[in-house]
N, C-alpha and C positions, 0 to 999 in steps of 0.2 A: 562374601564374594557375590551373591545371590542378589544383593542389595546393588555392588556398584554394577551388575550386570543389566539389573534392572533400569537402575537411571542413566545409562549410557544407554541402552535403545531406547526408553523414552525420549531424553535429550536427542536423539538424530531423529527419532521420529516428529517429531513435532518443531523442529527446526526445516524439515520436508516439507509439510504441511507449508510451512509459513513462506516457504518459497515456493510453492505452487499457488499460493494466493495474490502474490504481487501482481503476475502479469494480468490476473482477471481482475483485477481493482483497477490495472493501468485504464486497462483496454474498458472499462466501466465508465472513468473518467474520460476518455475521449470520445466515448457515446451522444455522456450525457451535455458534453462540451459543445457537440455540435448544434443539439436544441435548445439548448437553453438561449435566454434571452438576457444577458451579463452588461454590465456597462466593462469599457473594456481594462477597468482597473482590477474588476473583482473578478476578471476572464483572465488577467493576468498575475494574478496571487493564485489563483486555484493552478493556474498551468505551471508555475514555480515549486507550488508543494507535488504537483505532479512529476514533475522532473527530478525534485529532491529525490522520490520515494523511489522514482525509477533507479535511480544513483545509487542509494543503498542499496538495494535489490541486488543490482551489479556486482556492487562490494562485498557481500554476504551479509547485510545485515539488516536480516529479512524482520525481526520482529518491529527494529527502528522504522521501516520502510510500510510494513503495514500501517503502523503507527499513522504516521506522515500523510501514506494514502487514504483513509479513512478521514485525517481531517480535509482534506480537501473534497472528496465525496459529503461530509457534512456540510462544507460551506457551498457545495452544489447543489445541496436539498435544502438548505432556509433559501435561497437566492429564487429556486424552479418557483 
């Protein structure tokens, strides 16, 4: 009992976590969106996996959404 008590508050905890990450990845991405110097193909692939990740987020489905937003944070830091 001890055990599933355990991984049901970890399991909510860290499903928290991952939704309090989204919007500060979002809000990162439209930071780094406004200085950067993109041709407007590769300004608009990163704003698409932006929008993806905002979408899951929405949906609950925060670890997908980090996911998502991370890669497009990556492809904002080989392009800067």
């Amino acid at each position: 009992m001890r055990f599933l008590a355990a991984l049901l508050f970890t399991v909510f905890f860290a499903g928290t976590a991952l939704a309090g990450q989204c919007p500060s990845l979002v809000s990162q991405i439209d930071q780094q969106l406004q200085s950067a110097q993109l041709d407007s193909e590769t300004k608009a692939d990163i704003k698409a996996l932006r929008d993806k990740g905002e979408s899951l987020h929405q949906q609950g489905k925060h670890a997908e959404s980090v996911e998502v937003l991370k890669k497009a944070i990556s492809k904002l830091d080989g392009m800067s």
